[in-house]
N, C-alpha and C positions, 0 to 999 in steps of 0.2 A: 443243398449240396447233393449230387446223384454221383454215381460211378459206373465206368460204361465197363458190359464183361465181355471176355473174351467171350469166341464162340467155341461151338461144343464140339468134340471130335465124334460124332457120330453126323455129322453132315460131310467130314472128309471121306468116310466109309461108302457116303452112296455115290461119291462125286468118283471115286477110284473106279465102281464098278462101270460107271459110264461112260471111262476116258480108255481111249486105244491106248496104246504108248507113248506114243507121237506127243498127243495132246497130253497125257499123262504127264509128262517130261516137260511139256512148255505151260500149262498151267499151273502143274503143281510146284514149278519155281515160283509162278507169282505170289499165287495163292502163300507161301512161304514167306513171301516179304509182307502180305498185307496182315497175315497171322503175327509175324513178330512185330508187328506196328503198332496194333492191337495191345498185346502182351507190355509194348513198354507203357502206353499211354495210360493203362490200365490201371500202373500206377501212383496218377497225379489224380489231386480233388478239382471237380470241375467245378465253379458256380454257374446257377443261372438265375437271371432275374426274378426279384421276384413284385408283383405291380400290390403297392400299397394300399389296396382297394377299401378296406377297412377304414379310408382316410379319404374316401370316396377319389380314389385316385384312379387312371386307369393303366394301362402300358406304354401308354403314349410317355407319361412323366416318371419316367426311371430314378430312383433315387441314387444315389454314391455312399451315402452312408445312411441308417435306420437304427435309433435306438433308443428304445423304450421299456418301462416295465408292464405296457400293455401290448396284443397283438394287432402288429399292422395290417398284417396280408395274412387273407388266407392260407395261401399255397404256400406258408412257410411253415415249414415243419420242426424245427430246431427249437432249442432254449433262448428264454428270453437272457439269463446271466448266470456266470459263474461264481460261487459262494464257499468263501471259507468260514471255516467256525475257529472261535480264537481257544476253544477249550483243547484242540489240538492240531488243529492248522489242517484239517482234511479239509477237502474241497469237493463241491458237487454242482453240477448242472439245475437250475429250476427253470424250470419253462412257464407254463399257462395252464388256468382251469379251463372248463367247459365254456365259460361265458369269455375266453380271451384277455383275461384279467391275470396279473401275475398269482402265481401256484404258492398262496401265503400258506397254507398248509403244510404242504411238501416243504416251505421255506423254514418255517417256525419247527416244524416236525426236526427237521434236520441239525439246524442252529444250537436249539435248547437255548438252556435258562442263559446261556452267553452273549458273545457279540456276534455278526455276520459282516463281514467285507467281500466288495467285490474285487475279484482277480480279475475277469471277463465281461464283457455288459458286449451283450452277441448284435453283428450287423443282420439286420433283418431284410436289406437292402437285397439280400442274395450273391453280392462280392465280396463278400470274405471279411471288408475292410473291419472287423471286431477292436475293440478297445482294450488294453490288456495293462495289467501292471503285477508286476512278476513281486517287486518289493514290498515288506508288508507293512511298516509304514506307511507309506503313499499310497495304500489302497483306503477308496474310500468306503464309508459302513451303508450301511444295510439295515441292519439289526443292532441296537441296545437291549442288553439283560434281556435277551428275550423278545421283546418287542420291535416290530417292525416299525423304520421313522416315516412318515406318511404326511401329504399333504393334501390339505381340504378332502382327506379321508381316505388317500389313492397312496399305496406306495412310491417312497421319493428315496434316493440316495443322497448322502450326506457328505458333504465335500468340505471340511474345518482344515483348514490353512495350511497344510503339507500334502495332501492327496489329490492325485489325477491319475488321469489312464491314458494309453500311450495309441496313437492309430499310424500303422506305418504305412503310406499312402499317399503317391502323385496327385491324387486325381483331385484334391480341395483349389490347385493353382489355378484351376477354369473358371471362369462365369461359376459364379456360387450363390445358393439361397439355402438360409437356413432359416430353420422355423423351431426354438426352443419353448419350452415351460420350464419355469423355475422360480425360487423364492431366494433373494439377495439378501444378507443380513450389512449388520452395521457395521461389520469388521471388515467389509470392502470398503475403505477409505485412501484408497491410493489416489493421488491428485497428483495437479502441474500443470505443465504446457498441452497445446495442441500437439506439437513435433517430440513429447515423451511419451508417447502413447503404451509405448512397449514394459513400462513401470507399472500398468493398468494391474487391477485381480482378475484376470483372464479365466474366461469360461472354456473359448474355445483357441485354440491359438498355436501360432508356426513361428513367433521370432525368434531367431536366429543370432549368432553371436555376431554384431558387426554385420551382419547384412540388412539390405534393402530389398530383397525380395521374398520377405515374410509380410505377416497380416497377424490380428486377435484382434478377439471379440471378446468383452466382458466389463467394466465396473469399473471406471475413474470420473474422478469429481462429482462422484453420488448417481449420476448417470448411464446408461448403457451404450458405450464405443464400441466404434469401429476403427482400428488403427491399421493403415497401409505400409508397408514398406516400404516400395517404390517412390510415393509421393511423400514419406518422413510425415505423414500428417493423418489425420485423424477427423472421425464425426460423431459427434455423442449425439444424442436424444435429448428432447425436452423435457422428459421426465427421471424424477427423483423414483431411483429403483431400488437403492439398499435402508427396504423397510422390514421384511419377512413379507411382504405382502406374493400371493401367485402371479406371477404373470406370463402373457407370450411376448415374447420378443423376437419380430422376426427380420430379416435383413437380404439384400441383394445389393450382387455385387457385379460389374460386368468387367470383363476382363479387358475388353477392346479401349473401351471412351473411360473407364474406371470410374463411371455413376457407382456410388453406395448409398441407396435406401434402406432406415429402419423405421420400422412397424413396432408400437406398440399397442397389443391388443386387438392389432388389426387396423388401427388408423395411423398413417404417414407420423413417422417420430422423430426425424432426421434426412438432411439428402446432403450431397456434398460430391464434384470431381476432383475425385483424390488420384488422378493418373495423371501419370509421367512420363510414359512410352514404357516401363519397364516394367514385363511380371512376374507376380510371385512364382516361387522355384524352391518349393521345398520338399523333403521326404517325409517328413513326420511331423503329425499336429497331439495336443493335448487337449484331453477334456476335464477339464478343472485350474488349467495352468497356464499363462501367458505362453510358452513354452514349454518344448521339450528338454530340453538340456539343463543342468545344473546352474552354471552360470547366472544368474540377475533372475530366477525363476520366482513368482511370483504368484500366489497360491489364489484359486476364489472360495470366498467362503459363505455357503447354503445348500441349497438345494438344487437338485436335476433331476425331473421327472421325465423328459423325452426331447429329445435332439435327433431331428430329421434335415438332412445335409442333400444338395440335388446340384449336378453340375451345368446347370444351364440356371439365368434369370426366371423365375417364375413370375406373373401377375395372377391370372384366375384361380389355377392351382393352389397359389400360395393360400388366394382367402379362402378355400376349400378349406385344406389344412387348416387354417386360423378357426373357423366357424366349429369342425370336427374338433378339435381342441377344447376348445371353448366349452363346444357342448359335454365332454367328458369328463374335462378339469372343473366345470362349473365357473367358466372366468367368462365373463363379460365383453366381446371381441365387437369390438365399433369400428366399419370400417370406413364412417367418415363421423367428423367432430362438428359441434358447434365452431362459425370462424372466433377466431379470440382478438380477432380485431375490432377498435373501437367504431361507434356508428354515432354522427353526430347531425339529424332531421331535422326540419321545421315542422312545428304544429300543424298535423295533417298530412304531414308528410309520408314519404312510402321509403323503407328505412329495406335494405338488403336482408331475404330470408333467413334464417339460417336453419341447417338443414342436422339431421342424423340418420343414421345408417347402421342397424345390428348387420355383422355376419347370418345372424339364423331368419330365414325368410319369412319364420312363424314368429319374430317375436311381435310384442306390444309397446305401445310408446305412449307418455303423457307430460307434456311440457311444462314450466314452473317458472314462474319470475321469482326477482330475490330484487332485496334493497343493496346485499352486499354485494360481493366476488365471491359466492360459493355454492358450491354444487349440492347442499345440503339445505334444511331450514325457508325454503321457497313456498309460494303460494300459489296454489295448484292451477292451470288454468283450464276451466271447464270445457271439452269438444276439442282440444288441440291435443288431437291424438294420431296423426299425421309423422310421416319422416321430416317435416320443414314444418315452418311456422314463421309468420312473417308479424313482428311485434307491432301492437298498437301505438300510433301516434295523437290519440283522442286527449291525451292531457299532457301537460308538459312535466319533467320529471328524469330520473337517472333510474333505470331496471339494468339487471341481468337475466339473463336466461338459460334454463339447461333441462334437459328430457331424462327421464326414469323408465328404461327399458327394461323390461320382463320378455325371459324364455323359458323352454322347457326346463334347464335347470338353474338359473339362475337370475338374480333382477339388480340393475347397478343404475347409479347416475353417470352421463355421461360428465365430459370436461363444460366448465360453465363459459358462455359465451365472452367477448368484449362487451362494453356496458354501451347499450341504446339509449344515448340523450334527445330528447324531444323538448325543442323551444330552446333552450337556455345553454347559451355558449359562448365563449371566450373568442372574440372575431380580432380583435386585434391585442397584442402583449404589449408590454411596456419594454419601450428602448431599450437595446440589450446595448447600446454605444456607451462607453465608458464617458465622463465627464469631468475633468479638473477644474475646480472652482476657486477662487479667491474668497478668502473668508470673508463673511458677509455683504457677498455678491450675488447676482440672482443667479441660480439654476435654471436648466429646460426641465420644462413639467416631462411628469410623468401620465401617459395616457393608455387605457386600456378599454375597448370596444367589445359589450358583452350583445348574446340576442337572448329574448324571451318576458316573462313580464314579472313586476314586484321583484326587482333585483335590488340587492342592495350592495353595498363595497363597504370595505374595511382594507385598509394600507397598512402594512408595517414594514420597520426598518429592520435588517438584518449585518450585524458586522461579519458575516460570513455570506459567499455566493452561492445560494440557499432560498428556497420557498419554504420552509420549516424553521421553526424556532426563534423567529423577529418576536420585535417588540412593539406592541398596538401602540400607533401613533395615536393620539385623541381627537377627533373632530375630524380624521381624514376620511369621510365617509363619501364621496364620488367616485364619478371614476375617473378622474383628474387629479395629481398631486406633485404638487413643487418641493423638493427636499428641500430645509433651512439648509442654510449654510455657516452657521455659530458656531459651530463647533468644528473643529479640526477634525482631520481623520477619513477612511475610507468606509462608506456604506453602501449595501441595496437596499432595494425594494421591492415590495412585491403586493399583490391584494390579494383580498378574497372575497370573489362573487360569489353571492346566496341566492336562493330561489326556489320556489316548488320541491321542497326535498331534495332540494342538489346544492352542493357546495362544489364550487369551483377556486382551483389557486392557480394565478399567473405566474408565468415564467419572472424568474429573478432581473430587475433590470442591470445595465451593465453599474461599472464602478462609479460612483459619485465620489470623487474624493476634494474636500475640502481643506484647503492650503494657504499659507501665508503670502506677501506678494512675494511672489518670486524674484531672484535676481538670475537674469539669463545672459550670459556669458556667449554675447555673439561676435566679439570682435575679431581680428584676425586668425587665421586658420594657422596649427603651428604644428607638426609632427614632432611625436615623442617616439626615440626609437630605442631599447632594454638589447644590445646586443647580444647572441648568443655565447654561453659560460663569462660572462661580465660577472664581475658580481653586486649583489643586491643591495649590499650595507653603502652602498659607496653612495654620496648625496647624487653624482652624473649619472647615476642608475635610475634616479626613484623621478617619477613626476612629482614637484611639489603641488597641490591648487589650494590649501589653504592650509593653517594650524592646525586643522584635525583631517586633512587629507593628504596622504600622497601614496600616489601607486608607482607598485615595482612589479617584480615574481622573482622567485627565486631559481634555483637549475631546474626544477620543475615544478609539474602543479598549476595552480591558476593566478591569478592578480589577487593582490593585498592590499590593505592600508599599513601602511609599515609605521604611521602615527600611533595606531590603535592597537595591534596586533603586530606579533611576529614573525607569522608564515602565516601561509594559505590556510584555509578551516577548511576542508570538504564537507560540512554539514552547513552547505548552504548558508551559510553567512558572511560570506569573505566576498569583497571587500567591505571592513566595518565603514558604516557611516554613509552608504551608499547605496542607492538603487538603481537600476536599469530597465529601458525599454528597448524595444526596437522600434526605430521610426527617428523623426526628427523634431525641433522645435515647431516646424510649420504645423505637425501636427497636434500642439500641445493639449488641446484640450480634450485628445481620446486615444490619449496614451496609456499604454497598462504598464506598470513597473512590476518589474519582481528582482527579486538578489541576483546576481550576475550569474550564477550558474544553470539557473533558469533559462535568464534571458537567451543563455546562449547554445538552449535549443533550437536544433533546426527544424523545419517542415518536412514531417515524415522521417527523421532522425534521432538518434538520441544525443545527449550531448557532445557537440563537434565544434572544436574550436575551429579548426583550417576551413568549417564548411561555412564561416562565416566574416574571412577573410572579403573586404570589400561590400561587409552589410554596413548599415549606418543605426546608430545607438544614439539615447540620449540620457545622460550619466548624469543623477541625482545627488547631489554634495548634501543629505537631508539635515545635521543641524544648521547650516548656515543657507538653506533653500537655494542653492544654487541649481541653474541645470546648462548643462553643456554640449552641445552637438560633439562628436563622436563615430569617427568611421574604423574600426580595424582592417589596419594597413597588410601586417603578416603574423605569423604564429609560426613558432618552432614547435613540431611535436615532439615528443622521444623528451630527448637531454638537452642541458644547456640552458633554456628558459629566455628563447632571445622572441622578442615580441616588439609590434611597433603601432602605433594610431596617430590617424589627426585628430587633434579637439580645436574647439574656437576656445579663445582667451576673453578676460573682463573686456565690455565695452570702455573706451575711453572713459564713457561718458557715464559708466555707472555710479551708483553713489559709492562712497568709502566703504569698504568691509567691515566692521568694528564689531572688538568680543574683549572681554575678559575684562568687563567694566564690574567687578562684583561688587555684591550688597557689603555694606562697611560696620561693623559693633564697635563703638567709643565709650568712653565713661565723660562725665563730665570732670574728670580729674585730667583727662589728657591734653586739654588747652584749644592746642590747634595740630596742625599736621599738615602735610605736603600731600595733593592727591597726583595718585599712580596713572596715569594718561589711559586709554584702551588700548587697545591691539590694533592695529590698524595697517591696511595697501597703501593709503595715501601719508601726501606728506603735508597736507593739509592744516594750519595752526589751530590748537584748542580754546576752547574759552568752558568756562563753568558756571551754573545757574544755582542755588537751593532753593526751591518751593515752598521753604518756611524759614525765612531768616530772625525768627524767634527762639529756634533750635541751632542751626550755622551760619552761618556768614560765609560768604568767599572771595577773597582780594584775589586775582591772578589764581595761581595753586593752592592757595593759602588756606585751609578750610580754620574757621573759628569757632567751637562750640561753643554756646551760649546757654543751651539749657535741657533739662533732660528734654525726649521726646525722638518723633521721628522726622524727618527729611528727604527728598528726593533730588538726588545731584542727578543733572543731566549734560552730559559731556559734547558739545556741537564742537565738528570739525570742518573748517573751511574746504571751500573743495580746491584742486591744486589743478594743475594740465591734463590730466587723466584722469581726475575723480571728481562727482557731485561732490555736495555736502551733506554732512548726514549725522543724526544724531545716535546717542544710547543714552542710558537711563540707570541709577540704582540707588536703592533704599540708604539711607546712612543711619543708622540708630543710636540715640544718646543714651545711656544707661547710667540711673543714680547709683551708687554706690554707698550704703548706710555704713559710716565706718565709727571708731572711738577716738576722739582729739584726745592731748596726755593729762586735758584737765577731767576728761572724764565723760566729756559730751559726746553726744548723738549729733553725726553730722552726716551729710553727704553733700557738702560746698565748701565747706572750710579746711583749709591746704594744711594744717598743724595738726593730724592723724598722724596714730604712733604707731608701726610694724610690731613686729611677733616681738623682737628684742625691747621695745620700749624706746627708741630712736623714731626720729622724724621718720614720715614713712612715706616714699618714692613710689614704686611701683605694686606695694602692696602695705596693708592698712591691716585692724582688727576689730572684725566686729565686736556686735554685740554681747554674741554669745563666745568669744575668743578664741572666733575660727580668723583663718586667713583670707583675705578679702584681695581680689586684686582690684588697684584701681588706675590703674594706668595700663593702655592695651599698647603695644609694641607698634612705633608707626617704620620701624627698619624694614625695608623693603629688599634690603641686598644680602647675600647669603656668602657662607666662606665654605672651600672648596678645599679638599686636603685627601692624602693618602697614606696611609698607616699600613704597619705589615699585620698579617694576619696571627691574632692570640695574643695582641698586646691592647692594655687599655687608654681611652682616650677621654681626657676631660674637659667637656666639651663648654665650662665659663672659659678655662684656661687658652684650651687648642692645646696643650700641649697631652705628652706620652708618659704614660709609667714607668713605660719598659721593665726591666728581667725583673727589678726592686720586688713588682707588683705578681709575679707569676703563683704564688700562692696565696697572698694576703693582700688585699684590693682595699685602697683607704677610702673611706666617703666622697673624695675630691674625683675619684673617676668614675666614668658613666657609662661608655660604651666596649665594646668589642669585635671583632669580627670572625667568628670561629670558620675553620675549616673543616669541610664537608667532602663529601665526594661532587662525582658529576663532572658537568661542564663547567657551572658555576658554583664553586665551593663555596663561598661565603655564606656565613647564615650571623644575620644581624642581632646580637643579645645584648643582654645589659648586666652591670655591675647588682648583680639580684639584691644584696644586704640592703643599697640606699637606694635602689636609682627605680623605676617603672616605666612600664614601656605600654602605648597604647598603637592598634597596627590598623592602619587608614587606608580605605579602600575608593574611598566616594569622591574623596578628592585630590589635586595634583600638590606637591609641592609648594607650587607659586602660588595658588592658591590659597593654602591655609595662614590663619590671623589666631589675635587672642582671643576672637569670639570660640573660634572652633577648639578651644581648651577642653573644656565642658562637655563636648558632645561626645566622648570616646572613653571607652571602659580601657584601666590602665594594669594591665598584668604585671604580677609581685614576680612571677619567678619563670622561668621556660616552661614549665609543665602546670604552668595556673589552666585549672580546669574549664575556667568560664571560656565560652565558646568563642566568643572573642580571641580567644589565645591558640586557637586548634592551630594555626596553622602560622605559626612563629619558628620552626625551626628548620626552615624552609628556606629556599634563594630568593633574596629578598628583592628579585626584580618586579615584582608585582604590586609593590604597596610600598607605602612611604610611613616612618614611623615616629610616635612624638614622644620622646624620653622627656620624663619628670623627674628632674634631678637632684637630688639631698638639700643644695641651698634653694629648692623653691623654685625654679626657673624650669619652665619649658621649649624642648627645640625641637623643630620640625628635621627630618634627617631623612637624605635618601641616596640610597645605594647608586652609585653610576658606573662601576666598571673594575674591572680586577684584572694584574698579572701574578705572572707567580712573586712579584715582590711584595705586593699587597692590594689594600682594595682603596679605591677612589671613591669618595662622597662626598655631601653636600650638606650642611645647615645650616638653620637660622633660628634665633631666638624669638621665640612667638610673644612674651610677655617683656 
């Protein structure tokens, strides 16, 4: 900074003697204005440039901003920063010693046993533009107790999570390069998106509230960014910077095409066109802070030893700077890497150089292989001491490579190369085509093409899409392999080549999924249409396609099974029972299913229902293996939930559908019995087979037990006009039952067994030990249906009600109740606790349960039975079906169906 002086009034004195009048009169007005021209200008502070020479720079590259705690340029004359001391908050200028190094003397001199923050950290640039922060909070230190904080032995400033300095100044919105040193700690951890960049720990930085024509530099996703306003977007660096480690980080920025290059250490770190047509337009930037302003300000936390700002793109300049840096800070500045791409030759072959490059023209270099990926631990290679190096392909094998550069003051390893395989490599992968198999049908092999010599293979399978973590198949040792197909379910695979010190893993091949036959549902094409605010409970709402399928939606949300489920699940499970492709039957066999909400991602979308109006689906019915072609027809978005598709229906010509043939438990006391038909589409007549007519016999319906043991009933259904014929199949079990005849005997055939009172015994006996034994299993099949008000009890050998009698004092003869609850559905299902027990059944349906499944369910004494069984009894009992054990002996199956405010509707049946 200079300041220009008036002139001296002893030049007016000789200019008066010289001048006639005339001229007197008409100079000395001028003279008068050039004098008070003078006198005003006189005084403003003028800067002038000053050329960073000291950074071997010359005047050609003018800085915009300089600020360091070493001297840049000679010709500047000023303080490097301004220093408070916290013992009383005086403030002083320190500049430089002799050798241009910050004035640690005069610093510590000054500070004492306290702390030092800077107020000022001075532009050395020669325009003014100084860094300032008036607040003493937010200023950042200097000096602890005395001691100056210093890095790799050079004083550094210390920037911990609320301090920054403030630069008020147009001139960063141009064409920008900046060239930092600094140390990142781990409390820069700010992360996110590319487009939140302005959330970053900002080093250097101008975002702005709600605009788009700010920019910051500093610290998100472990990284060092660059965030644009104009383009809402961002470029980090390849390298992990929030270690404490020093580094340079340098960057350009161009105002026109919006190229931003960063430099780590002097080698390319990032590039990216972040322009938009529109540039940044700020008044003020911060150094330590994403921002100036209050607002969403976001702190960086480390060190800054020198920050040099230039408004134009530098290239050679810049690596000056880098190299000058380098060699000061003692950091390591490459301004070109090993490539980290991989290199894959033939034996003999001549494999791509790879080359490096110190900033300092004097350093040294010596190159190293490695077995692993790292730039440490390497084996030295004798004479390659060279900037490139071109790896040997004299044996086959996997190396890396990386160079050990020495300068005057310091010696580093560069970044380790991509890994050079020679001979041995993976030429062709195994089908990544998905495959649907019929259980114990062949598969297409799996083939994988390696080069080089003494290769060997290992296959494994994996229930995940994945080259890690399979399971060694045994004997699959080619490079050829056929999955079995015995087992159900979906699998990959994948190998792994070996050879001369290299192990190789192939890519995962596609899906192998192994399946029962399928029944494909190609018959006529039929539109289901859910109109909009319809509603979904209503049967003309819901597609049926089988007993455990039918889809609806509700007013919004997505498709359901309203068999299985009650609304839509958004965690990816809804519709129950069912999987989804895209694509159709023609292409069955490399089809990829996933849950419907999947499926119904689009390409380059997220999930969009409308965007896949008029795609074609092929809709998985998975326990009954059905698959059904499937186009959606339209989709209501918003409200309402009105939707519509074509599906194909059963072939005519398919076999019958048939379920609900279950396994059967008899005692040999029960005689004979009527069997319960299947479930079945067709209308096609039964007949009945037993596999061991030593155990049953079957006339027509009629099953005859003959002896204890097991059996297999198999149910064939003729086919009708529209259906094959087709069979099912199920176990029927005979069980002895060891009871006490009244004379005393051990039986389990003899009909004169006496019950608990000592009376002939029907459907239950006494053993041995004078427990109760049942020996007859219940062949009733039909259930009774009834409604009761809520808080009165019901007994359930009778059907009949207690009513008000019972409201304090409950006799043994009642069993059930339905208390009132809050909610939608207030019922909650209990029992008469003194005589009656209650067991709560989740695995199976109503119609389902027999006297086998007595036995299999823990039966809670009272509402609050702690056994875990019971947690979840005082609840709406729409979720489970319950089997009260009641005073005289007998068990009922019991299930909730539906309640008004006059009472609640249910269902049961005598299981024994």
């Amino acid at each position: 900074m200079v300041r220009i002086p008036c002139l001296q009034m002893t030049e007016f004195n000789l200019i008066i003697l010289l001048m006639n009048s005339f001229q007197y009169r008409y100079i000395m007005g001028f003279y008068k204005k050039i004098v008070l021209f003078f006198l005003i200008f006189a005084s403003f502070d003028v800067y002038s440039q000053n050329t960073l020479d000291n950074l071997g720079l010359t005047s050609a590259t003018p800085a915009a901003g300089a600020y360091s705690l070493r001297k840049l340029s000679s010709s500047y004359l000023d303080s490097a920063i301004q220093v408070r001391r916290s013992t009383d908050n005086t403030t002083q200028n320190i500049g430089f010693d002799s050798n241009g190094n910050l004035d640690a003397n005069s610093l510590t001199s000054f500070v004492g046993s306290g702390d030092g923050f800077l107020t000022i950290w001075y532009d050395q640039s020669g325009n003014g533009n100084n860094a300032i922060q008036n607040a003493l909070l937010n200023q950042p230190k200097i000096i602890t107790t005395g001691v100056i904080e210093r890095s790799n032995g050079f004083p550094t400033i210390i920037f911990s999570g609320s301090q920054f300095l403030v630069v008020n100044s147009t001139v960063f919105n141009n064409d920008l390069t900046g060239c930092l040193v600094y140390n990142a700690s781990s409390f820069n951890n700010r992360s996110g998106l590319a487009r939140s960049w302005f959330t970053m720990n900002g080093i250097f930085g101008s975002e702005q509230p709600g605009g788009t024509t700010d920019f910051a530099y500093g610290i998100y996703n472990n990284k060092f960014t660059a965030g644009n306003g104009p383009s809402d977007n961002s470029i980090a660096g390849n390298t992990t910077v929030n270690d404490n480690s020093i580094r340079l980080h340098s960057w350009t920025r161009n105002r026109i095409t919006g190229q931003i290059n960063l430099y780590a250490n002097g080698a390319i770190d990032g590039t990216a066109n972040l322009n938009t047509g529109t540039f940044s337009a700020v008044t003020s930037v911060a150094i330590g802070a994403n921002q100036t302003f209050t607002g969403g300000q976001v702190f960086y936390n480390g060190n800054v030893s020198e920050l040099i700002l230039f408004p134009t793109v530098l290239t050679n300049p810049r690596q000056t700077i880098e190299y000058k840096q380098g060699l000061y800070y003692s950091v390591c500045t490459l301004a070109t890497q090993p490539s980290s791409n991989n290199q894959s030759v033939i034996l003999g072959g001549t494999p791509t150089s790879l080359g490096v490059l110190s900033s300092d023209p004097d350093a040294t270099y010596q190159w190293y292989s490695n077995t692993v990926k790292s730039n440490t631990g390497g084996t030295i290679l004798p004479g390659e001491t060279n900037t490139s190096y071109t790896p040997s392909t004299a044996a086959e094998g996997t190396l890396y490579y990386y160079a050990v550069i020495s300068s005057a003051t310091t010696t580093c390893a560069s970044n380790v190369s991509g890994y050079v395989r020679v001979g041995i490599e993976i030429t062709s992968q195994p089908s990544n085509s998905n495959q649907t198999v019929i259980q114990n049908s062949s598969a297409n092999s799996l083939n994988v093409t390696a080069t080089g010599s003494s290769i060997t293979y290992q296959w494994y399978k994996n229930l995940n899409n994945s080259n890690t973590g399979g399971t060694l198949i045994n004997g699959a040792t080619t490079n050829s392999y056929t999955p079995l197909s015995t087992d159900l379910g979906t699998s990959y695979y994948y190998v792994v080549v070996s050879g001369n010190n290299t192990i190789l893993v192939s890519n995962p091949s596609g899906a192998i999924k192994i399946t029962t036959i399928p029944v494909i549902w190609n018959g006529p094409k039929i539109t289901f249409e859910k109109s909009t605010g319809s509603d979904w409970m209503l049967p003309e709402n819901q597609d049926y396609l089988t007993d455990k399928v039918t889809i609806t939606r509700a007013y919004s949300g997505g498709l359901f099974n309203i068999t299985q489920e009650s609304n839509y699940n958004n965690n990816n499970i809804s519709p129950l029972a069912t999987e989804w492709s895209k694509g159709t039957m023609a292409d069955f066999g490399s089809l990829t299913f996933s849950n419907w909400r999947d499926a119904m991602f689009s390409e380059g979308m997220d999930y969009c229902l409308p965007c896949n109006v008029g795609q074609d689906f092929v809709l998985h019915l998975i326990e009954d293996n059905i698959y059904i072609d499937l186009k959606l027809v339209s989709w209501v978005a918003g409200g309402g939930g009105g939707f519509s598709y074509e599906r194909s229906t059963p072939n005519p010509y398919s076999p019958a559908l048939l379920s609900g043939f279950n396994p059967l438990s008899k005692t040999l006391y029960d005689g004979s019995f009527t069997i319960t038909p299947p479930n079945t589409d067709s209308t096609g007549a039964f007949s009945y087979v037993s596999s061991d007519t030593n155990v049953a016999r079957i006339s027509g319906t009629t099953v005859t037990i003959v002896a204890a043991g097991v059996s297999t009933i198999t149910a064939t259904q003729d086919a009708d006009a529209t259906h094959l014929s087709n069979t099912i199949s199920a176990d029927l079990n005979i069980n002895a039952v060891t009871v006490v005849t009244k004379n005393g005997e051990i039986t389990n055939i003899k009909p004169n067994y006496v019950n608990k009172n000592g009376a002939n015994g029907t459907s239950s006996g006494v053993g041995v030990n004078g427990e109760i034994k049942l020996t007859k299993t219940s062949s009733i099949t039909l259930f009774t249906q009834v409604t009761i008000p809520f808080e009165e009890y019901f007994d359930l050998e009778a059907g009949s009600l207690c009513g008000g009698s019972c409201f304090d004092i409950v006799t043994s003869n009642y069993d059930l109740v339905f208390a009132a609850g809050g909610g939608t559905v207030r019922a909650r299902m209990w029992w008469n606790n003194q005589y009656t027990d209650m067991a709560m059944v989740y695995d199976k349906s109503f119609d389902n349960l027999t006297s086998a499944d007595i036995a299999n369910y823990y039966y809670c004494d009272y509402i609050g039975d702690p056994n875990l069984s019971c947690f979840n009894v005082d609840t709406p009992p729409t979720d489970f079906v319950g089997i009260y054990h009641t005073n005289s002996g007998n068990y009922y199956a019991v299930q909730y169906l539906s309640e008004d405010t006059s009472g609640v509707t249910f269902k049961y049946k005598r299981l024994n």
